[in-house]
N, CA, C and O of each residue as an XYZ file, in Angstrom:
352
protein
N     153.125    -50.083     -0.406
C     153.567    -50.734     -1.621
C     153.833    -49.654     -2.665
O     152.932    -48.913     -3.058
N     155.469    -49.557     -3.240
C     155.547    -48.671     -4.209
C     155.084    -49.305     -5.786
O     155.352    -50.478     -6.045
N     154.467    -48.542     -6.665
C     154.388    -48.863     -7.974
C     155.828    -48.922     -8.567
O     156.772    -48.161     -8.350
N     155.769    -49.821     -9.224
C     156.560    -50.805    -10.005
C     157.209    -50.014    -11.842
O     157.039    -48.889    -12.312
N     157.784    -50.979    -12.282
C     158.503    -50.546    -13.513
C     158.227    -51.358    -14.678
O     158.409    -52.558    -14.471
N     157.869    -51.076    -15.758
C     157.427    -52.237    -17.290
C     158.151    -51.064    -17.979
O     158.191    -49.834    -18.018
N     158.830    -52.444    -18.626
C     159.817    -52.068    -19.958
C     159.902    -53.363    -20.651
O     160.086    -54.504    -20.227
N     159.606    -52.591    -22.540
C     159.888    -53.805    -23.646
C     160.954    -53.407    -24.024
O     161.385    -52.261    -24.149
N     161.665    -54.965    -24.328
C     163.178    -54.328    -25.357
C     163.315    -55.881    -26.078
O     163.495    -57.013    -25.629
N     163.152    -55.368    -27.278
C     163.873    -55.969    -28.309
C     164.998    -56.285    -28.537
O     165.788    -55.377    -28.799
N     165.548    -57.895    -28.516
C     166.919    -58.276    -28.943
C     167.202    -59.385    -29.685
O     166.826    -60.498    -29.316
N     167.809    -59.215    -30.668
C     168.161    -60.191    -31.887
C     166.420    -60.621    -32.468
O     165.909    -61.715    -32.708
N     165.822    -59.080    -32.547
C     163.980    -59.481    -33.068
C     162.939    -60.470    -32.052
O     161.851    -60.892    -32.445
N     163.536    -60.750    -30.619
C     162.985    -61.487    -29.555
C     162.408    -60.064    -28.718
O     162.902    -58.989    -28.378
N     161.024    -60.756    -28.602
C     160.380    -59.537    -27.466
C     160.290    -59.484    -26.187
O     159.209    -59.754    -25.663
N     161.299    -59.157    -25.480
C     161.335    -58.972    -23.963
C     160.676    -58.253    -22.966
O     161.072    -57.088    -22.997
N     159.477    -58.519    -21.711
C     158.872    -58.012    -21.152
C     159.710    -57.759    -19.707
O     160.178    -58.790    -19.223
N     159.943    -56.557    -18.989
C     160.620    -56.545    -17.807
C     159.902    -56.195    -17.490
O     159.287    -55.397    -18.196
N     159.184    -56.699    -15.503
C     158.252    -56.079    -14.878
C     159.068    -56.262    -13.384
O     159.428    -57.352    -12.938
N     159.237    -55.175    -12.835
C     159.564    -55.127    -11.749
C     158.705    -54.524    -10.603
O     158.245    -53.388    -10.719
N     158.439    -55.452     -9.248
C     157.410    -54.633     -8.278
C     157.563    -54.745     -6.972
O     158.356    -55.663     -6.761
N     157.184    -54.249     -5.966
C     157.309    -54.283     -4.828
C     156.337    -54.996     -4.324
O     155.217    -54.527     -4.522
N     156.406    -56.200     -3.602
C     155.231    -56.750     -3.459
C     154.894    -56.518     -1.588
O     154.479    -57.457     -0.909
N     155.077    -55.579     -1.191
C     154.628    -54.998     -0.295
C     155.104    -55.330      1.312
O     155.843    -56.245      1.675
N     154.489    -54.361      2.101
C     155.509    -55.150      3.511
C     154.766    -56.545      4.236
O     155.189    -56.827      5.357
N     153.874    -57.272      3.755
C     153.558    -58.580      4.259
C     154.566    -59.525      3.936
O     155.081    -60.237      4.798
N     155.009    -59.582      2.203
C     155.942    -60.139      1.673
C     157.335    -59.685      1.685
O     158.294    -60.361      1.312
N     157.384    -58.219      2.246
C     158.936    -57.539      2.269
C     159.904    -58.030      0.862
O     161.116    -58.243      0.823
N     159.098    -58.097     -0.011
C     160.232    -58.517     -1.365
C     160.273    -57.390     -2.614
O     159.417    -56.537     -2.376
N     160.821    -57.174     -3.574
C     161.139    -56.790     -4.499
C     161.230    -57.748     -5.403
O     162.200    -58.484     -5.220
N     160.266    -58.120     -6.728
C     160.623    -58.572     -7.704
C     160.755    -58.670     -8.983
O     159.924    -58.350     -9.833
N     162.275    -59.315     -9.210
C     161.646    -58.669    -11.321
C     161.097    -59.492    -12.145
O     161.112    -60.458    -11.382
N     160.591    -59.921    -13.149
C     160.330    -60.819    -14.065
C     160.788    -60.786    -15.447
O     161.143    -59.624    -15.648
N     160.937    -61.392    -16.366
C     161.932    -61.526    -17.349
C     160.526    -62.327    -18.129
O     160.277    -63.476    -17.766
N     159.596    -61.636    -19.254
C     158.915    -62.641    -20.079
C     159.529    -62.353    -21.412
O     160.151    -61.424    -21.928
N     159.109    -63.503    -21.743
C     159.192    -63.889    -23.509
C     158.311    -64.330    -23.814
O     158.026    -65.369    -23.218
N     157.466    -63.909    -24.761
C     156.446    -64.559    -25.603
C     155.042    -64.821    -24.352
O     154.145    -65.637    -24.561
N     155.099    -64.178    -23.420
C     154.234    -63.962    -22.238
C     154.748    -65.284    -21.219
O     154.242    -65.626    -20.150
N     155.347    -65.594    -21.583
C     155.918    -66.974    -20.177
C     157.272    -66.191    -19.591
O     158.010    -65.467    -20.261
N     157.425    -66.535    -18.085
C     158.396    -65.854    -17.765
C     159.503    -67.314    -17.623
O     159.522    -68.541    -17.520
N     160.266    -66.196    -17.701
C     161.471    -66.966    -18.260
C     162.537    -66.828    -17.092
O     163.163    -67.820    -16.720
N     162.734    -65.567    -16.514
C     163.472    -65.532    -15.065
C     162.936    -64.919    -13.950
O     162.125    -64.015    -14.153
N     163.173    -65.172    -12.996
C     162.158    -64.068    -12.091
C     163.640    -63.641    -10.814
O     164.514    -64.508    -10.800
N     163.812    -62.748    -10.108
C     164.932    -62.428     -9.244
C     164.242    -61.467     -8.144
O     163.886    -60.291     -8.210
N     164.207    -62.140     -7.415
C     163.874    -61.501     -5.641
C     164.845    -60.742     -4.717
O     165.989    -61.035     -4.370
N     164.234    -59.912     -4.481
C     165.381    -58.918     -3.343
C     164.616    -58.798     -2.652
O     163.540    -58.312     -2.998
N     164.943    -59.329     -0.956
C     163.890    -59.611      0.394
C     164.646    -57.279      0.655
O     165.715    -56.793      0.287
N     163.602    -56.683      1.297
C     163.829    -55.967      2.051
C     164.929    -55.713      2.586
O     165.650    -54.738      2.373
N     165.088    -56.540      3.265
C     166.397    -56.799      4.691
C     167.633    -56.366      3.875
O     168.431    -55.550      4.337
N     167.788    -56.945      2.605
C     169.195    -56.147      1.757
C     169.326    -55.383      1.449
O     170.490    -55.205      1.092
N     168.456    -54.294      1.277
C     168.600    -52.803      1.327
C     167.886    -51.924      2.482
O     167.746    -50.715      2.298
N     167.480    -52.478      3.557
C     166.967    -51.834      5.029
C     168.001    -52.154      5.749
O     168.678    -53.179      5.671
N     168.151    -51.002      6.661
C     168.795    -51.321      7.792
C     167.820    -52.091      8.921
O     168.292    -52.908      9.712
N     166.147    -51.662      8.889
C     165.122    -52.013      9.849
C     164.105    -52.218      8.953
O     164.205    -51.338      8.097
N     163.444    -52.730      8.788
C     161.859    -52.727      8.462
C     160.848    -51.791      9.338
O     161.199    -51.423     10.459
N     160.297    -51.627      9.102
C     159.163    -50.738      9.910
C     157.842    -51.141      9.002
O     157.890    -51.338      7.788
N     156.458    -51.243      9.953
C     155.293    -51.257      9.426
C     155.038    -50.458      8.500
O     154.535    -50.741      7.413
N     155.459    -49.149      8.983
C     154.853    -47.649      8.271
C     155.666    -47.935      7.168
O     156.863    -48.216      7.213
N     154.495    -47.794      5.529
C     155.407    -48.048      4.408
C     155.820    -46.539      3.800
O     156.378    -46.327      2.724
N     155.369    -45.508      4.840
C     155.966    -44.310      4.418
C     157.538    -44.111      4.965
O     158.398    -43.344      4.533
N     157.598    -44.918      5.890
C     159.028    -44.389      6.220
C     159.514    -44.847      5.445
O     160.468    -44.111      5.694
N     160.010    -45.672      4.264
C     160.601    -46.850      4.056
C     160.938    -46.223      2.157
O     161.907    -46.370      1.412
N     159.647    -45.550      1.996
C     159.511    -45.037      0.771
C     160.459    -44.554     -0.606
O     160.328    -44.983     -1.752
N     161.246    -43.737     -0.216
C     162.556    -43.388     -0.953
C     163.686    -44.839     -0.766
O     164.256    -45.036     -1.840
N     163.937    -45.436     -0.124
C     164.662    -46.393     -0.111
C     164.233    -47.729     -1.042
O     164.938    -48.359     -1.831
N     162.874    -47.929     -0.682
C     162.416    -48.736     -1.763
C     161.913    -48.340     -3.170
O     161.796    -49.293     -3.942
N     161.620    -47.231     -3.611
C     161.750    -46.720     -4.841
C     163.044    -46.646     -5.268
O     162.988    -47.029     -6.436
N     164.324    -46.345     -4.973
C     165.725    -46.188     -5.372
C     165.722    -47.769     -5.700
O     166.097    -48.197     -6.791
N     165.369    -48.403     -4.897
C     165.716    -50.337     -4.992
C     165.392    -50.752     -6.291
O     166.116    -51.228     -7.165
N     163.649    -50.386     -6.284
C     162.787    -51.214     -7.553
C     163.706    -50.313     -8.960
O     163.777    -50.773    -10.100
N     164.243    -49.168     -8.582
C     164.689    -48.431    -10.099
C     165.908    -49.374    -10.270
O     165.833    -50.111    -11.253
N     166.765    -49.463     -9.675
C     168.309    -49.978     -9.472
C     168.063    -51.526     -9.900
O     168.582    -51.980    -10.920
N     167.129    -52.400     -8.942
C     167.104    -53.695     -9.404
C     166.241    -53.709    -11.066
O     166.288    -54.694    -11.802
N     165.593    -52.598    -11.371
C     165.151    -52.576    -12.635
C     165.954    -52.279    -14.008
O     165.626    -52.702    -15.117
N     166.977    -51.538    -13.737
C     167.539    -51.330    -14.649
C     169.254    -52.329    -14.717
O     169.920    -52.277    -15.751
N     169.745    -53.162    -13.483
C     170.184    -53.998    -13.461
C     169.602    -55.356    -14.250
O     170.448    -56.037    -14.830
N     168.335    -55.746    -14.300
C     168.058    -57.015    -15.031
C     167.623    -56.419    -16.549
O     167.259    -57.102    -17.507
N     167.757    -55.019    -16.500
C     167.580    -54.556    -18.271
C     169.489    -54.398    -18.759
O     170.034    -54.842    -19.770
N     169.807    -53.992    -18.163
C     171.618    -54.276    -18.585
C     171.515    -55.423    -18.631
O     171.586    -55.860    -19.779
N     171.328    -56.378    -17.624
C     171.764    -58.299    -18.292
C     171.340    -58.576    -18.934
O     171.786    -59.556    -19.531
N     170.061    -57.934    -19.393
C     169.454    -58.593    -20.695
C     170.176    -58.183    -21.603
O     170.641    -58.964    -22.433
N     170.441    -56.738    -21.632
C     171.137    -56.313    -23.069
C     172.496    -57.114    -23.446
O     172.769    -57.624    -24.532
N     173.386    -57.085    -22.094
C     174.395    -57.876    -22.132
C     174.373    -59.295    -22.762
O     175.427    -59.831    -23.105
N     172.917    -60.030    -22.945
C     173.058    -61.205    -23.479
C     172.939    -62.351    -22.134
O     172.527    -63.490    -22.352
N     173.268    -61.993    -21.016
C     173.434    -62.777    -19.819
C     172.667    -63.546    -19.290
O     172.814    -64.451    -18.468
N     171.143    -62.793    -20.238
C     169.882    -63.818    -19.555
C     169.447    -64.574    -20.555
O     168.959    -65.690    -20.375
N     169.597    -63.996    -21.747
C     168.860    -64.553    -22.922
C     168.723    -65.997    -22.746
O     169.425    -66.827    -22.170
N     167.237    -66.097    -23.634
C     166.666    -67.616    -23.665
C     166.580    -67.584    -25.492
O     166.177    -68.571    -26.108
């Protein structure tokens, strides 16, 4: 299981929490969360399989591929936010 990404950003004075994590190879997912005011407001899953060619047990092989993921899907749901795309 790789460690994950938290970022606040402020928009139009609304306080936005982004937490993105790998929730490990039992669950094989990637996910982000989107809070406001501590309730989440969106959440967006990426199974493994869309950025593996194979899964493998060993979470060392797998390592650089899923760190590139959690950064990429992390800073993708911080652009839509900025963009306005998610806002609540």
């Amino acid at each position: 299981m790789e460690k994950g990404y938290n970022s606040d950003i402020k928009i139009y004075g609304d306080l936005y929490h982004v937490q993105t994590e790998d929730w490990g190879p039992d669950l094989k997912i990637l996910i982000t969360r989107v809070f406001k005011n501590g309730a989440v407001i969106k959440s967006f899953k990426t199974p493994y399989q869309s950025f593996l060619a194979e899964v493998s047990s060993d979470p060392l092989y797998h390592r650089p591929k899923l760190r590139e993921a959690l950064r990429h899907q992390h800073k993708k749901i911080l652009d839509l936010l900025q963009s306005g795309q998610i806002l609540y």
